[in-house]
C-alpha positions in Angstrom: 18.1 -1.4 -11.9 15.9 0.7 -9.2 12.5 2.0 -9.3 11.8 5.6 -10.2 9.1 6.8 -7.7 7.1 10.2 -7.9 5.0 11.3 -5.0 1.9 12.3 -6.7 2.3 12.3 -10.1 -0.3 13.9 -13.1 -3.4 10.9 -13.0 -3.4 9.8 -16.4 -5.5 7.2 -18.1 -2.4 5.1 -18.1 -1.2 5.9 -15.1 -4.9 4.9 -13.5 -5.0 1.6 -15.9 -1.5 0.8 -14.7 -2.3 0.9 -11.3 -5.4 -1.2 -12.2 -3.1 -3.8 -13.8 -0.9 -3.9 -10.8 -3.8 -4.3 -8.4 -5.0 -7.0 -10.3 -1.6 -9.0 -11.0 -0.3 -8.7 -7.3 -3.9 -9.9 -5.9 -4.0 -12.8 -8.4 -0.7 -13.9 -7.3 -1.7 -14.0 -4.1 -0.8 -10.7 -2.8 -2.2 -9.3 0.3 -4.5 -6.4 -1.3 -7.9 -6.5 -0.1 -8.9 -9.0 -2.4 -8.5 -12.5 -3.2 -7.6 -14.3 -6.4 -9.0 -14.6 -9.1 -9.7 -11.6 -9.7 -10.8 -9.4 -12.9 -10.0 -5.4 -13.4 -14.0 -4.9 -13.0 -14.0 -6.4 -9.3 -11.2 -4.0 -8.4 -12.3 -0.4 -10.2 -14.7 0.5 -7.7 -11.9 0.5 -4.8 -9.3 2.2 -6.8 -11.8 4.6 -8.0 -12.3 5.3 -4.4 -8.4 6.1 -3.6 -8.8 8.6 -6.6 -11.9 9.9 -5.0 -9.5 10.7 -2.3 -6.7 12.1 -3.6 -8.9 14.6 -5.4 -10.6 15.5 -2.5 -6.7 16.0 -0.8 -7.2 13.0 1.7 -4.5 10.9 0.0 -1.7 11.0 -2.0 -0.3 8.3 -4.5 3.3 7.0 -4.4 4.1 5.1 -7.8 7.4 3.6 -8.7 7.9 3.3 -12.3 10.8 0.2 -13.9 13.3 0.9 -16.2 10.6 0.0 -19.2 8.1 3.0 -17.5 5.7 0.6 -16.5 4.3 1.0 -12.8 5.9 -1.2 -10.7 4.8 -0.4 -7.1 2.2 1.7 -5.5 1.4 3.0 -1.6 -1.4 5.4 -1.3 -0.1 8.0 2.1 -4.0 8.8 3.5 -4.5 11.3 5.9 -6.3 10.3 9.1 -9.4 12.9 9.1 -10.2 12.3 13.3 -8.9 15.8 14.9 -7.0 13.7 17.6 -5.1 11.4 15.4 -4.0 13.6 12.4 -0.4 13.6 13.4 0.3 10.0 11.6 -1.0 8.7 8.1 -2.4 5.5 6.8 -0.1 3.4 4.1 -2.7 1.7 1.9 -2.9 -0.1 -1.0 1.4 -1.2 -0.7 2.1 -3.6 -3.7 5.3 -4.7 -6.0 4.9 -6.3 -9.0 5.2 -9.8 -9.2 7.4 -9.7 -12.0 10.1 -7.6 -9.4 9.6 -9.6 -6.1 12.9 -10.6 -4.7 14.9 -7.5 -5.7 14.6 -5.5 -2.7 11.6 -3.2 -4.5 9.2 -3.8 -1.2 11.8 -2.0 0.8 12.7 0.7 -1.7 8.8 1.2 -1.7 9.0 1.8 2.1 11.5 4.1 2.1 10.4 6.0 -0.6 6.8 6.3 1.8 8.7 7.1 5.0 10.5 9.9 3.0 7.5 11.0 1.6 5.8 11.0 4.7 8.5 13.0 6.6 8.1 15.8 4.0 4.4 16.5 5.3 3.6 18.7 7.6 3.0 17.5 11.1 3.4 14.0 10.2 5.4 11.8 13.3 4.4 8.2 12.4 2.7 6.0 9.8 0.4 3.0 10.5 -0.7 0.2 8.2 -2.6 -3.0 8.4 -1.6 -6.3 6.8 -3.5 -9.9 6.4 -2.0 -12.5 9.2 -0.6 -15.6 8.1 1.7 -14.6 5.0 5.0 -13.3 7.3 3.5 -10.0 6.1 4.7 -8.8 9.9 8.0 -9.7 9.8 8.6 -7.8 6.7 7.3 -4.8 7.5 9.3 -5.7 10.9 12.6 -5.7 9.3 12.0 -2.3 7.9 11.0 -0.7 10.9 7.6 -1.2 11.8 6.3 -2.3 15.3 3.5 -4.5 15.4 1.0 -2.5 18.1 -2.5 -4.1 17.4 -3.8 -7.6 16.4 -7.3 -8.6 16.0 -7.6 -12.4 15.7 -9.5 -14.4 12.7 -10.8 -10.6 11.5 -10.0 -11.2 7.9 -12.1 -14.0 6.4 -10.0 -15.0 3.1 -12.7 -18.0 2.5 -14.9 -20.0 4.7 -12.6 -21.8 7.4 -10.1 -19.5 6.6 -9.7 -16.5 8.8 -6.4 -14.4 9.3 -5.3 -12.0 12.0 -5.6 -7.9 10.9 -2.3 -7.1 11.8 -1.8 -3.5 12.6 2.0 -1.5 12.5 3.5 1.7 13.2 6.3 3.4 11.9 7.7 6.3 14.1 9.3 8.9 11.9 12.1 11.0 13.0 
């Protein structure tokens, strides 16, 4: 069983309320996202609708992998960097498996799928993204080819006495 992924597929309301669900089961178990658990659909709307806001305006596009049952399964949003210096690598936001498929190689798949994704745009030599300290997040990322290049210590506050390193990484493409 593999993922099916598509590179900017028709926004549907399922699609969108899919990606919602993910968002919401990945943070609530614990996932690195941008938020932290518990969380409800409500609390997380506003930021997707804000990676839609984007990818209308052609400053992002969506990656989704879809399991064998059609339900979405993974997600990475491939954001162009707007500064006229730096548009020759992209932001990888929003990376997420489901739960329910951790442990079958998915993570990596979803990687892949972004590198190849990213190769295929014009002008594009690297991708970057940032990930919370403190969850081996790194050495992920690590093992499929990223290089840690920037770390800003105790910059992500998860609760009070609890801050994490913003971990930033670089993929090289080609």
């Amino acid at each position: 069983m593999a993922l099916d992924f598509t590179l900017d597929p028709a926004m549907t309301p399922a699609l969108r309320d899919g990606i919602l669900g993910l968002w919401v089961d990945v943070t609530n178990a614990g996932g690195a996202v941008g938020f932290v658990a518990p969380v409800t659909p409500d609390a997380i709307r506003p930021e997707l609708l804000k990676h839609l806001m984007a990818m209308s305006e052609g400053r992002s596009r969506l990656l989704v992998g879809h399991d064998d049952d059609g339900r979405v399964a993974a997600t990475a949003f491939l954001t162009f960097n707007t500064h006229r210096l730096m548009t020759h690598w992209i932001w990888l936001y929003t990376v997420m498996v489901h739960p329910r498929h951790q442990g079958k190689g998915y993570g990596r798949d979803l990687l892949a799928a972004a590198a190849d994704a990213a190769c295929g745009l014009e002008g594009i030599e690297a991708i970057r993204l940032t990930c919370r300290g403190g969850l081996g997040l790194e050495r992920f990322y690590g093992s499929c080819g990223y290089k840690e290049v920037g770390r800003v210590p105790g910059a992500i506050r998860v609760a009070p006495g609890d801050d994490r390193d913003d971990v930033t990484m670089l993929l090289p493409l080609g």
